[in-house]
GUNUTOR-824756 format. One line per field, with one value per residue (C-alpha): residue number from 1; residue in three letters; x, y, z. Coordinates in nm, 3 decimals. Layout:
# residues N
num	NUM,...
residu	ALA,...
east	X,...
north	Y,...
up	Z,...
***
This chain:
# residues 365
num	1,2,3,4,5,6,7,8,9,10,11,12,13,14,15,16,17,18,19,20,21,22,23,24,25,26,27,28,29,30,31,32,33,34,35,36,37,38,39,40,41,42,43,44,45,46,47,48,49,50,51,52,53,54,55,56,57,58,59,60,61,62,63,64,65,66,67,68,69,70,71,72,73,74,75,76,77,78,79,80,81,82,83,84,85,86,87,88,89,90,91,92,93,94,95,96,97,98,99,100,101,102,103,104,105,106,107,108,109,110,111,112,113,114,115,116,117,118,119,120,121,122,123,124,125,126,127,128,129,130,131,132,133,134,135,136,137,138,139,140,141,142,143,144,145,146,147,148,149,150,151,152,153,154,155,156,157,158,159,160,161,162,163,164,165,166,167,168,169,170,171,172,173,174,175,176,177,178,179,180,181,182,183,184,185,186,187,188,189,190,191,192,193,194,195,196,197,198,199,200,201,202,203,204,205,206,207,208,209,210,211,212,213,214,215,216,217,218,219,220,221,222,223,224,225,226,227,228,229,230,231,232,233,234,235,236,237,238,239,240,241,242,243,244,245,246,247,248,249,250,251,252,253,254,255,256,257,258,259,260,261,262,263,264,265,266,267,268,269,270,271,272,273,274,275,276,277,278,279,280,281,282,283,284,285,286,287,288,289,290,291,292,293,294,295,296,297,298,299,300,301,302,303,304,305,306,307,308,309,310,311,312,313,314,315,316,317,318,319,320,321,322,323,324,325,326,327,328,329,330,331,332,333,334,335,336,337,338,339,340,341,342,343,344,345,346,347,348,349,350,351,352,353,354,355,356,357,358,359,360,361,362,363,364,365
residu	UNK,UNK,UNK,UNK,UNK,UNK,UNK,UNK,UNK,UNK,UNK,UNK,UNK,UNK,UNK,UNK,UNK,UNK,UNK,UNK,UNK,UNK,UNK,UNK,UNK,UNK,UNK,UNK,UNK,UNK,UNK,UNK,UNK,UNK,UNK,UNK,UNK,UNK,UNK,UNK,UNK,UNK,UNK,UNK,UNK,UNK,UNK,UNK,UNK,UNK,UNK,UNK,UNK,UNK,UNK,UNK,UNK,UNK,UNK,UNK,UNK,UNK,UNK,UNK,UNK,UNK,UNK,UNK,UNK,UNK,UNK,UNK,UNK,UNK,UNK,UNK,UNK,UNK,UNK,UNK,UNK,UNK,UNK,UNK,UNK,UNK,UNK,UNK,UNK,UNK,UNK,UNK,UNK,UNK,UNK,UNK,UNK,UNK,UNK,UNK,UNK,UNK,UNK,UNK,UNK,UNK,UNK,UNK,UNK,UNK,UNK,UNK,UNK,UNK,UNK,UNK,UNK,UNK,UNK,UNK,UNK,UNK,UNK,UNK,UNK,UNK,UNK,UNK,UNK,UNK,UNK,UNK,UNK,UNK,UNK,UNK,UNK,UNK,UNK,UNK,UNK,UNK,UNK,UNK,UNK,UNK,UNK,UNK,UNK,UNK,UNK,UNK,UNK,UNK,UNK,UNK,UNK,UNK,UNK,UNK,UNK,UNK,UNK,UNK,UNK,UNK,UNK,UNK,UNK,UNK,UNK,UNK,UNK,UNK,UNK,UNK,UNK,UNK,UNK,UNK,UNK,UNK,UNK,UNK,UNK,UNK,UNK,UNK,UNK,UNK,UNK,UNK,UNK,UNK,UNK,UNK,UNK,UNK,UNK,UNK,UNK,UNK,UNK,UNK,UNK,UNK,UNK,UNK,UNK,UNK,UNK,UNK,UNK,UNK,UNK,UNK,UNK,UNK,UNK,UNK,UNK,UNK,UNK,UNK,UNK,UNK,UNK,UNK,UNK,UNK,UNK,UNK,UNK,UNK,UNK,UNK,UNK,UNK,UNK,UNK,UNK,UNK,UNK,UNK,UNK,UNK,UNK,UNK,UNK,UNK,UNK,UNK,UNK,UNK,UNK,UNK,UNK,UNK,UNK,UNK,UNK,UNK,UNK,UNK,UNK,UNK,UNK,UNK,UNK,UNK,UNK,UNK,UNK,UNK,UNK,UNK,UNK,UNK,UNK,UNK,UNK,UNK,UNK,UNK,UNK,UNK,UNK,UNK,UNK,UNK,UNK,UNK,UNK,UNK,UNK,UNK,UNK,UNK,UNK,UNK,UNK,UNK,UNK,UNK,UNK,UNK,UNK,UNK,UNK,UNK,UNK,UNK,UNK,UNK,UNK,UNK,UNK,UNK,UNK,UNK,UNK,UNK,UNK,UNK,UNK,UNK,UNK,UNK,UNK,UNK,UNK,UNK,UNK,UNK,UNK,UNK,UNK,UNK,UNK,UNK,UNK,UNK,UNK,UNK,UNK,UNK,UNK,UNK,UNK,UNK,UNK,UNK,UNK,UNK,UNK,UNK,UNK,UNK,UNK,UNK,UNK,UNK,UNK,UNK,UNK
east	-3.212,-2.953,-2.683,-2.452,-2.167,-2.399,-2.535,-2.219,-2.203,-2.062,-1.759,-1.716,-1.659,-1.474,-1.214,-1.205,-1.155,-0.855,-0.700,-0.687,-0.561,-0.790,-0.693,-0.773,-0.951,-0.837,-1.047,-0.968,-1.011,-0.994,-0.772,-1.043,-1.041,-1.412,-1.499,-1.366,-1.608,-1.428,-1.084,-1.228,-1.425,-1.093,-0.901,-1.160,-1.146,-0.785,-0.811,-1.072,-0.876,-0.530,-0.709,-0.809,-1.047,-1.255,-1.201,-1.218,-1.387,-1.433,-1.141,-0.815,-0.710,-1.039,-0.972,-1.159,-1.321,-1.554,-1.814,-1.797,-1.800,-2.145,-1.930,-1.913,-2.264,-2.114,-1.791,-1.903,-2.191,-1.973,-1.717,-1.977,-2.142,-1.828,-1.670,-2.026,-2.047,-1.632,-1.530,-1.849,-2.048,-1.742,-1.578,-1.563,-1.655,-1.582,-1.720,-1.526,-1.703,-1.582,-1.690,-1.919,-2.208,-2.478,-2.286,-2.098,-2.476,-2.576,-2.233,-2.334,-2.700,-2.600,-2.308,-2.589,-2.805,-2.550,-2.468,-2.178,-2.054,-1.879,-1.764,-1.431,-1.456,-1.250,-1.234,-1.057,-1.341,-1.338,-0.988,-0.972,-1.263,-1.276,-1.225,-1.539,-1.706,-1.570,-1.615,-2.047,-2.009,-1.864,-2.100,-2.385,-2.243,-2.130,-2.543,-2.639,-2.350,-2.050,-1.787,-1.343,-1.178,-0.930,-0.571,-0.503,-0.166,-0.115,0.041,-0.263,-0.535,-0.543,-0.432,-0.330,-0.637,-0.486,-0.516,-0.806,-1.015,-0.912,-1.031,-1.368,-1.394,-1.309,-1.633,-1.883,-2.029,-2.100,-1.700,-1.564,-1.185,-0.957,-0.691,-0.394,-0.241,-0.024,0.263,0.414,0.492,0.413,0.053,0.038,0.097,-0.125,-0.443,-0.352,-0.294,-0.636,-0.839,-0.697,-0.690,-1.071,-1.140,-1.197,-0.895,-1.157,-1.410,-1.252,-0.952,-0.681,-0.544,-0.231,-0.191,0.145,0.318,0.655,0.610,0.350,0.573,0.690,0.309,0.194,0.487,0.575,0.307,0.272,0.264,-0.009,0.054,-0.223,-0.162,0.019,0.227,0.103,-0.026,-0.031,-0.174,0.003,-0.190,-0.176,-0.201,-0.384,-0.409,-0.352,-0.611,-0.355,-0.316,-0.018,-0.198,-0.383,-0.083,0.114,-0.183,-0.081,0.232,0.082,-0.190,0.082,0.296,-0.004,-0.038,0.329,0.266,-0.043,0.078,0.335,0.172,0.164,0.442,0.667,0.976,0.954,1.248,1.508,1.408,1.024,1.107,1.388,1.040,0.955,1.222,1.184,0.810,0.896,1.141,0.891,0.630,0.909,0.881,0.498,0.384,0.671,0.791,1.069,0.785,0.532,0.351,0.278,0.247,0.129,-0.218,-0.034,0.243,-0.032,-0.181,0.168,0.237,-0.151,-0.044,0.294,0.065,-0.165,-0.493,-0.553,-0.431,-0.294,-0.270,-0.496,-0.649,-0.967,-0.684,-0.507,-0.235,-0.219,0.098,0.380,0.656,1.024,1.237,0.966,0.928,1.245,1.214,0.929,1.214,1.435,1.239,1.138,1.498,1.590,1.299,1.102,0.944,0.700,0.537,0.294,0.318,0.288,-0.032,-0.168,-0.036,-0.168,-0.563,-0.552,-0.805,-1.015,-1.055,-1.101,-1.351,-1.761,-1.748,-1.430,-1.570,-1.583,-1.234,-0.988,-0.763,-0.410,-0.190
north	-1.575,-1.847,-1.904,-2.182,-2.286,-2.402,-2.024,-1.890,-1.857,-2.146,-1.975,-1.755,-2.028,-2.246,-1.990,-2.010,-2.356,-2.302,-2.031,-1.695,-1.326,-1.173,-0.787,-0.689,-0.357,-0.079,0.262,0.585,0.923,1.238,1.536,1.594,1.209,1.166,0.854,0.934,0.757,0.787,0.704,0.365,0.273,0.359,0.120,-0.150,-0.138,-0.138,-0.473,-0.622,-0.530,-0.655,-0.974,-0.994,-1.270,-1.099,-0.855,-0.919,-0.557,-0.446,-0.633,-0.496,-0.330,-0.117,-0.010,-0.157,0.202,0.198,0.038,0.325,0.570,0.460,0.315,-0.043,-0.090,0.209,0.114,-0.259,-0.173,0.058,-0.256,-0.490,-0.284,-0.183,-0.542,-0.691,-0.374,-0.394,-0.768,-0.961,-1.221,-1.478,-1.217,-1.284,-1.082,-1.177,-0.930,-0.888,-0.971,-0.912,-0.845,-1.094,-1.290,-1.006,-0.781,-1.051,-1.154,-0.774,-0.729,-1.114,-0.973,-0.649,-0.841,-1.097,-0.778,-0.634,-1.018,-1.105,-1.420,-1.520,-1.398,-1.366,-1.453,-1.184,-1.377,-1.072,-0.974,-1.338,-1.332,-1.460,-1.667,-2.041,-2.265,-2.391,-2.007,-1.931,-2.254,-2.223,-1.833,-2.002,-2.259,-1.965,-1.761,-2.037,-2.112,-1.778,-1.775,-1.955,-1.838,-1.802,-1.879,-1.709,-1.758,-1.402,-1.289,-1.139,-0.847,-0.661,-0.831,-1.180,-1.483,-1.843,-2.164,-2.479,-2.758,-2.918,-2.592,-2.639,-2.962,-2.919,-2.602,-2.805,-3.025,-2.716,-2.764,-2.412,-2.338,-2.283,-2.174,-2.101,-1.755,-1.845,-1.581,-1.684,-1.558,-1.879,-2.206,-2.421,-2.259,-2.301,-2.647,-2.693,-2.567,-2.762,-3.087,-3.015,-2.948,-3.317,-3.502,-3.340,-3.529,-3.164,-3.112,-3.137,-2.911,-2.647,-2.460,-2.345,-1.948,-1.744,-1.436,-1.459,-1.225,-1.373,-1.684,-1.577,-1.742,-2.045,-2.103,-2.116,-2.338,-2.569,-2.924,-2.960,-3.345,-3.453,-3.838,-4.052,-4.129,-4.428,-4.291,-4.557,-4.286,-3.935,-3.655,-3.317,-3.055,-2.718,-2.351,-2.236,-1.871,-1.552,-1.284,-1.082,-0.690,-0.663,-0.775,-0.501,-0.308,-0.418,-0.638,-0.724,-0.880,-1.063,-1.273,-1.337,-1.484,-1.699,-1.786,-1.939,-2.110,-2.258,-2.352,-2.593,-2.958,-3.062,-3.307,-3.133,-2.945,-2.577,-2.366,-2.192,-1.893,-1.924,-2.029,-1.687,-1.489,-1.566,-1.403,-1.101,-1.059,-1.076,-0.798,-0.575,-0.680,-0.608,-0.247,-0.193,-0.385,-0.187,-0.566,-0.397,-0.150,-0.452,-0.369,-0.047,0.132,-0.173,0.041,0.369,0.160,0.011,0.358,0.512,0.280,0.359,0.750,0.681,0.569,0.817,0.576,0.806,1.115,1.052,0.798,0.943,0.706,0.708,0.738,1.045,0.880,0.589,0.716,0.562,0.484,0.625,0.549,0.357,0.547,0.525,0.115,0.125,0.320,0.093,-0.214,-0.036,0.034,-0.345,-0.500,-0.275,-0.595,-0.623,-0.316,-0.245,0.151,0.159,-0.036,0.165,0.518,0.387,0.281,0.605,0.787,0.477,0.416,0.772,0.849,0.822,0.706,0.490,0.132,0.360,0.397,0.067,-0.115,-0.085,-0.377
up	-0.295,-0.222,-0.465,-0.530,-0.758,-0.986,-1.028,-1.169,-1.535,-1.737,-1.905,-1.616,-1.384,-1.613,-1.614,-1.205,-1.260,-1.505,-1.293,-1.360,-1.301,-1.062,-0.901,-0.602,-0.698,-0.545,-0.442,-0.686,-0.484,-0.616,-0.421,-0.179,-0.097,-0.275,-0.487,-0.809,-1.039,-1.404,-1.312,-1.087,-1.387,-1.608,-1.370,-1.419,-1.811,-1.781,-1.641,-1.852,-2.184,-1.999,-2.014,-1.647,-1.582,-1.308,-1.053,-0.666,-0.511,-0.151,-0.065,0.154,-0.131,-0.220,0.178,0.440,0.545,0.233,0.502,0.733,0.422,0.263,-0.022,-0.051,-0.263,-0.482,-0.527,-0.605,-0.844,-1.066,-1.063,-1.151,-1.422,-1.578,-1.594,-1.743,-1.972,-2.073,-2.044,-2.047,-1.868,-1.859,-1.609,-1.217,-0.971,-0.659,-0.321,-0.023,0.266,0.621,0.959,1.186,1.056,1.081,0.910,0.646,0.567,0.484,0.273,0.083,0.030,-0.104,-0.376,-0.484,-0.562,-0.778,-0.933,-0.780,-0.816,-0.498,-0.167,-0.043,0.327,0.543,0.894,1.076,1.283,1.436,1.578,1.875,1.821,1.872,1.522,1.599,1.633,1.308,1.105,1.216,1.048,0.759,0.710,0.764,0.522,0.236,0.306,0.116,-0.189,-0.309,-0.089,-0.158,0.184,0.279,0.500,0.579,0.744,1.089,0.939,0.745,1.060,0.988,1.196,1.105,1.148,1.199,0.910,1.108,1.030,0.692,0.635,0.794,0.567,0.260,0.333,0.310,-0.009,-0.166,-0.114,-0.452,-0.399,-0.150,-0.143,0.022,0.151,0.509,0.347,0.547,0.370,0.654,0.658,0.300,0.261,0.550,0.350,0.031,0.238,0.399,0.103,-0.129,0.228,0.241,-0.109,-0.252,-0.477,-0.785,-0.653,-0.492,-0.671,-0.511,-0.517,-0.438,-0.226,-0.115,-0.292,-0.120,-0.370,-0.651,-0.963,-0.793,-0.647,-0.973,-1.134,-0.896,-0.807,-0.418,-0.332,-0.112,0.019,0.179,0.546,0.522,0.188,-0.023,-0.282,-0.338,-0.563,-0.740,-0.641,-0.840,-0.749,-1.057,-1.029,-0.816,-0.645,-0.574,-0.476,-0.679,-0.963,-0.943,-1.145,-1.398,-1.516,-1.878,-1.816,-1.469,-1.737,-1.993,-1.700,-1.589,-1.976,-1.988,-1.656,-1.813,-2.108,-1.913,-1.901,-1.538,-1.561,-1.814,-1.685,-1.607,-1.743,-1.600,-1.742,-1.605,-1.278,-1.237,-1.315,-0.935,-0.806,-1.030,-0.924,-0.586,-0.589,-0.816,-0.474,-0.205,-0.373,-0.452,-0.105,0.123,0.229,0.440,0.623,0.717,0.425,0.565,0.239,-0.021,-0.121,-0.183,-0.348,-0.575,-0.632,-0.688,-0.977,-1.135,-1.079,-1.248,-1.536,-1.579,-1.410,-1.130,-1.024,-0.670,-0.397,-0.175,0.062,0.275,0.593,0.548,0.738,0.481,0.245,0.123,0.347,0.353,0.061,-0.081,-0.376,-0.473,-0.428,-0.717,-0.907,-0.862,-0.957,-1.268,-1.357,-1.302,-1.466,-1.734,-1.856,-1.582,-1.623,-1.915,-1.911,-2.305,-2.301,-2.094,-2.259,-2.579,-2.425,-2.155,-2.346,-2.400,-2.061,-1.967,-2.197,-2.183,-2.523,-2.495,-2.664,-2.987,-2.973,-3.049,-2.828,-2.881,-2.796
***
């Protein structure tokens, strides 16, 4: 059945409006590299109780290869039922889709089955495409379910669609938000001119994925003039689906909380605007920055070991392990900067999570 904005739940899209902390769910696999059922749903009850406001699932994070396993209806139906059963109906969940339109329209029908909200539109598949190619699988795709675009870098598959895309993109009615995730801020301020010279800037809300700039995407007001410079409107990032928030998840929504609680034309402090610069260098670690990003889901998996969450970093490619030295970077960074991690929230709600009777047991803050 065709869904639109309209479909998603009040509160729950209220708070995609607002801007929120959405992680990038990764896959938990057990030493034999099988679907380890209790420590994913663990991982997702970690993130509703952290305060998460949804979670986005079968994205690069949860691995690609779930397709080709026979695990991307399993892997998103435990997500869904655990974040409905854990955080409630106000909760996002947003479905990676990828691949060409055949196959994006099988992943969209299986995600509306299991009441997903929205799609997150992986344009990979398409590269090399004409804009014009990929813009017609858009609007096929945005005709079945409220769709997140998405500005993927070259480095993990994507490729860069000029500001003209962009702006025809804006105009499809059923898109809801955009990920922006070039890593580049040319290409980022390319998107957020398109979507306010679109006339969108009030329908569709804008999200960070470059994990070069999280803090100062979410601080700083991005001025969009009209052609002849006469006006001009302050546009706002207003939250993050983000792989790196899919660790350290507790102090990533009390970041977005300070940011939030900064009216749009008040100063932003010194000490807030340093946190950018801080979270980078905690990403430059957990994403293997200086390795291409080589090893950012086994650096996102190491941190969830350190904590207890799952029991290795085994990935779907046995090949797919963390790079040289890059352990001891995630040492480093939680030497430096012990603030950004929330290891004693999690110690203290392990069990909770962990546990087939774990709502019976109280959350520790």
């Amino acid at each position: 059945m065709h869904r639109t904005v309209s479909d998603i739940p009040a509160a729950a899209l209220a708070a995609l409006r607002k801007g929120t902390v959405l992680p990038a769910h990764p896959l938990v696999l057990d030493a034999s590299r099988q679907f380890d059922r209790t420590r994913q749903r663990a991982i997702t009850r970690y993130y509703a109780d952290a305060g998460a406001g949804g979670v986005a699932v079968g994205v690069h994070t949860t691995q690609f290869a779930i397709r080709e396993k026979g695990l991307y209806a399993p892997v998103l139906e435990l997500a869904a039922e655990t974040m409905r059963d854990w955080g409630g109906a106000d909760r996002l969940l947003i479905a990676g889709v990828t691949g060409r339109t055949e196959q994006a329209l099988a992943e969209i029908d299986t995600a509306r089955g299991l009441g997903y909200h929205a799609a997150l539109l992986n344009l990979a598949r398409f590269k090399g495409a004409s804009e014009d190619e990929i813009f017609e699988h858009c609007q096929r795709v945005a005709r079945e379910m409220p769709i997140v675009g998405f500005a993927l870098l070259p480095e993990v598959g994507g490729f860069h669609l000029s500001y003209d895309f962009w702006r025809r993109f804006a105009g499809i009615d059923n898109v809801v938000a955009i990920k922006m995730a070039p890593f580049n801020r040319y290409r980022t301020l390319d998107i957020i001119r398109a979507v306010y010279d679109a006339g969108a800037g009030d329908r569709i809300t804008l999200y960070t994925g470059n994990d070069d700039h999280i803090g100062l995407d979410l601080m700083v007001p991005f001025v969009v003039r009209s052609d002849d410079g006469s006006s001009e409107r302050r546009a706002r990032i207003r939250g993050g689906l983000l792989g790196h928030w899919s660790v350290w998840v507790r102090p990533a929504v009390a970041m977005l909380g300070r940011i939030h609680a900064v009216p749009d034309d008040a100063p932003v402090s010194p000490d807030l605007l340093a946190l950018d610069s801080i979270v980078t260098d905690c990403n430059a670690a957990i994403y293997d920055a200086s390795n291409n990003l080589r090893g950012c889901i086994p650096g996102c998996l190491d941190v969830l070991r350190r904590q207890g969450l799952v029991e290795g970093i085994w990935c779907l490619d046995p090949a797919e392990v963390l790079s040289p030295g890059q352990s001891e970077e995630i040492d480093r960074v939680y030497r430096q900067y012990p603030e950004m991690n929330d290891d004693s929230f999690v110690a203290n709600n392990l069990e909770r999570w962990l546990s087939d009777r774990g709502q019976d047991l109280p959350l520790v803050a």
